[in-house]
N, C-alpha and C positions, 0 to 999 in steps of 0.2 A: 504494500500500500504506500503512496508516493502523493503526497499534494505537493503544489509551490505554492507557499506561502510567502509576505515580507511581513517576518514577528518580530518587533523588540525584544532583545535579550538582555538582562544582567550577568556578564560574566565574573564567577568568585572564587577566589584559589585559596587553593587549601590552604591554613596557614604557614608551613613548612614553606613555600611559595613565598612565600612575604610580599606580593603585590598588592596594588591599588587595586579596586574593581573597576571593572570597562562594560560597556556598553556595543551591543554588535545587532544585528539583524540575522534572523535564520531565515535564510534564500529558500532551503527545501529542508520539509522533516519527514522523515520516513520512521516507522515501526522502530527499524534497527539504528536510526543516528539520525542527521543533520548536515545542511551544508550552512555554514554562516561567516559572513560577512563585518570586520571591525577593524578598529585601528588599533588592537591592542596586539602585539608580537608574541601570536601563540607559536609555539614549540612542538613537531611532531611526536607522543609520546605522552605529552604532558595530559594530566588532569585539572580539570576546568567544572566549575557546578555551572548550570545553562539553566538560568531562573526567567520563567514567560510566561505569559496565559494565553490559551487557548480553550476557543469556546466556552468563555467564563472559567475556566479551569488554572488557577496557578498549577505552573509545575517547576520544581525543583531536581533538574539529574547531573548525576555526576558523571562526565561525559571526557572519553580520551579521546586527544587531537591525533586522529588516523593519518591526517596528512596538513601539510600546510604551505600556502605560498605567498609573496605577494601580485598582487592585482595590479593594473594597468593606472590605476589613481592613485598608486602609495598606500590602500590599505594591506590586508591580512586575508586569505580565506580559507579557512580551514573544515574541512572532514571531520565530524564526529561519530563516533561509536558510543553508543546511550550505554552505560555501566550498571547501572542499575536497574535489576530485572523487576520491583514494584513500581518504581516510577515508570519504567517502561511498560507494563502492561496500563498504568493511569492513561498514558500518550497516547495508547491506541483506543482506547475506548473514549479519549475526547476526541482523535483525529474522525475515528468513525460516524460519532455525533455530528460533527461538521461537516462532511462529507456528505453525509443524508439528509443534511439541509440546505445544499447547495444544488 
């Protein structure tokens, strides 16, 4: 299952990470991960929480960057893999709520 969505993200690293939180957009969300859009220099590898709502639905996961590049404007865009198998079944069952209303 595959929508393209543009969602507002909170990106939030673990504390071990010691970063700032940033702000990104997920371009597509699928069952199994995400592609998103930021200025923040993810790391292929790294762990990321990817805080959004959909469908009235906050969702909170903790999400490893599968791949990363930058883009043609100077941001970031990275490949995620959803790590968390209950937040990940929440994601599907809003994505399919939205889905069925569209």
């Amino acid at each position: 299952m595959r929508a393209p969505f543009l969602v507002p993200a909170l990106l939030r690293f673990p504390g071990f990470a010691a970063r700032q939180d940033a702000w990104g957009r997920l371009l597509k969300i699928t069952a199994g991960g995400g592609e998103l859009s930021t200025s923040a220099k993810l790391v292929t590898g790294e762990f990321v929480l990817v805080d959004f709502e959909l469908g009235g639905e906050r969702l909170v996961i903790r999400s490893r960057v599968h791949h990363a590049y930058d883009d043609d404007d100077g941001g970031r865009v990275a490949e995620l893999r959803w790590a968390d198998m209950v937040e990940r079944r929440r994601l599907v069952r809003a994505l399919l709520d939205v889905l069925s209303r569209a």
